[in-house]
C-alpha positions in Angstrom: 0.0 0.0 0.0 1.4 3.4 -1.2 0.6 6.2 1.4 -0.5 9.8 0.3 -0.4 12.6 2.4 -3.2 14.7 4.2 -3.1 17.1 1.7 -3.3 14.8 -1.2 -6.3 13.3 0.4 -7.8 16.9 0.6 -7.5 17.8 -3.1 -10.4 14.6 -4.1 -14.0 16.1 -3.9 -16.0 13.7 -2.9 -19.6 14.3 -3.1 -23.4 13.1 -3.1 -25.3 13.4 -6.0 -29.1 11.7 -7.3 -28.7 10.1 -10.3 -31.5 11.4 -12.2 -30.9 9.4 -16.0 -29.5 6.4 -16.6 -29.1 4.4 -20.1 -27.9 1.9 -21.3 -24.4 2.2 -23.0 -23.4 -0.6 -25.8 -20.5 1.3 -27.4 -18.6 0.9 -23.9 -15.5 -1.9 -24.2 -17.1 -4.0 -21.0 -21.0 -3.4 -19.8 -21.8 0.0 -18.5 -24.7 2.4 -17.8 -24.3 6.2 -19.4 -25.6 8.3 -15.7 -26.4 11.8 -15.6 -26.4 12.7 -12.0 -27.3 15.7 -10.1 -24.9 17.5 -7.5 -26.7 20.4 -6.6 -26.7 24.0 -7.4 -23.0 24.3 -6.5 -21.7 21.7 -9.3 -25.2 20.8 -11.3 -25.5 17.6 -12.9 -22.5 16.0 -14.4 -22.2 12.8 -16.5 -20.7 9.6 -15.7 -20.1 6.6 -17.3 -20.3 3.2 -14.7 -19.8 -0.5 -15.0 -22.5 -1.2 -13.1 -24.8 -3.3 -14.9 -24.0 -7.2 -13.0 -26.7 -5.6 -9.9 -28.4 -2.6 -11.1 -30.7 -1.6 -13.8 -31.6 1.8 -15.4 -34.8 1.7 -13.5 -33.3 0.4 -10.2 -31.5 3.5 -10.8 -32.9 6.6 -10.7 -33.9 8.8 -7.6 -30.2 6.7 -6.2 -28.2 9.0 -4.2 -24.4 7.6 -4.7 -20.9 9.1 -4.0 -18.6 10.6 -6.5 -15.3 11.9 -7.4 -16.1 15.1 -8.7 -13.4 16.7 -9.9 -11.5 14.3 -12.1 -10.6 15.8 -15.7 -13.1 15.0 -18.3 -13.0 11.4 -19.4 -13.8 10.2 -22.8 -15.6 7.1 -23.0 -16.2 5.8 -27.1 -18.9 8.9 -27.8 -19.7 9.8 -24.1 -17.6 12.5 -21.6 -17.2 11.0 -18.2 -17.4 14.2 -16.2 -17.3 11.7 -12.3 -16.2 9.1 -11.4 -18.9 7.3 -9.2 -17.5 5.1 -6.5 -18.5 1.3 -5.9 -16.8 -1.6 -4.5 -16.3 -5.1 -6.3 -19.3 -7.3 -4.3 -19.3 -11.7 -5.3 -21.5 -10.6 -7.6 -20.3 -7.1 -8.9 -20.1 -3.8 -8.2 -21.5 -2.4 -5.5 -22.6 1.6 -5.4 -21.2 3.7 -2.0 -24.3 5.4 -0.9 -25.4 7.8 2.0 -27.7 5.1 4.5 -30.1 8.0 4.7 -30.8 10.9 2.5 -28.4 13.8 2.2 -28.0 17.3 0.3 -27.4 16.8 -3.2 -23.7 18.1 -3.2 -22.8 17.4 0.0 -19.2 17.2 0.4 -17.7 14.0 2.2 -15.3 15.4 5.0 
């Protein structure tokens, strides 16, 4: 394990967001969802593209608050900019989305 230092760890905004459209995406190179989530007034809604698809559907989807790297550079993914990176963890059965237990400010920074 490499360690980084406090103010590394300082410079990754982490927020919650509602993912508020979520699509299918066949052009990605493994199975993954196009998401367009919403971070609040602050940010707004930001795009996201998530390999996701082994325990979640569109449907399942939407009205999800999750957690996200928010400030990332833009990622192209085949036609779609990645503007987040939405954090999970790799579950027996596939990813798994980190998400608030109970509702939260869209926006809300993690601290």
């Amino acid at each position: 394990m490499k360690h980084i230092t406090w103010e590394q760890f300082e410079k990754i905004d982490i927020r919650s967001g509602t993912i508020i459209d979520a699509l299918e995406f066949p052009e990605a190179r493994k199975p993954a969802y196009k998401l367009r989530i919403d971070f609040g007034d602050g940010i707004g809604i930001l795009k996201s593209s998530a390999q996701i698809t082994a325990l979640y559907t569109p449907s399942d989807l939407i009205g999800k608050q999750i957690i996200a790297v928010v400030n990332f550079p833009p990622k192209q993914i085949g036609p779609w900019v990645s503007e987040c990176l939405v954090l999970g963890l790799e579950g027996s059965a596939g990813i798994v989305l980190l998400r608030p237990d109970t509702p939260v400010s869209n926006g809300q920074k993690m601290h």
